[in-house]
N, C-alpha and C positions, 0 to 999 in steps of 0.2 A: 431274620426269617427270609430265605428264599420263596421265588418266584410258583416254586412249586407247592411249598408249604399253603403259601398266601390264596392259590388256585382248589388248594384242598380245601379249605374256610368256607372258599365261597362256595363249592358243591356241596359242604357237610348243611349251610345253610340253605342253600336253596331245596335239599328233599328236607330238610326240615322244614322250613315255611309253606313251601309251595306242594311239597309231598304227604306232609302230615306224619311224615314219622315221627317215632321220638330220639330224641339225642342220642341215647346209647345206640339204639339201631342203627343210626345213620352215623357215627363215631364208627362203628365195626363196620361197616361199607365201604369208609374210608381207602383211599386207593394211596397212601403217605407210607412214609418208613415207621419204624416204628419207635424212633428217637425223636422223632419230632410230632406226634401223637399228641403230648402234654402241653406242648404249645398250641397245638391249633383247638384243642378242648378248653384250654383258657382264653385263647381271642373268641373263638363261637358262644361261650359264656357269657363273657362280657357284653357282646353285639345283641345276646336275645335278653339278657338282664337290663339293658338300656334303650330296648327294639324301641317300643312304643315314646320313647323321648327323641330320639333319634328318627323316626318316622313323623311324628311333628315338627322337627325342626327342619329337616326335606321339604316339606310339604310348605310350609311358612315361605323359603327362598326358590322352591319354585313358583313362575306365574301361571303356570295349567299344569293338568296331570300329565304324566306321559301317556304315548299311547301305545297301546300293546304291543304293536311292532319293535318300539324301542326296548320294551323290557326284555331282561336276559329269559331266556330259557326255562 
């Protein structure tokens, strides 16, 4: 997976968390080729199938929260 793929993930998640879309919507938003489509619908899968495990365990090894300044966009 390229740098660009992996760049795509993380915009397809962020208007899906932070935006409220839903997956498909934000899937055709998508600014990727279209051979690699299939791959980043399976890593954003997996990342929202596991969110809520994965966001506790963040939360466990950090000592504070972040604060707004640090989070992405």
């Amino acid at each position: 997976m390229d740098l660009n793929s992996r760049k795509a993930v993380v915009f397809l998640l962020v208007d899906i968390l932070r935006n409220g879309r839903s997956f498909q919507t934000a899937l055709l938003n998508t600014q990727a080729p279209a051979d690699t489509l299939p791959e980043i619908q399976a890593i954003a899968y997996g990342v929202l199938r596991h969110y809520q495990t994965l966001s506790h365990a963040l939360s466990l090894l950090m000592k504070k929260p972040m604060k707004n300044k640090d989070k992405d966009p």
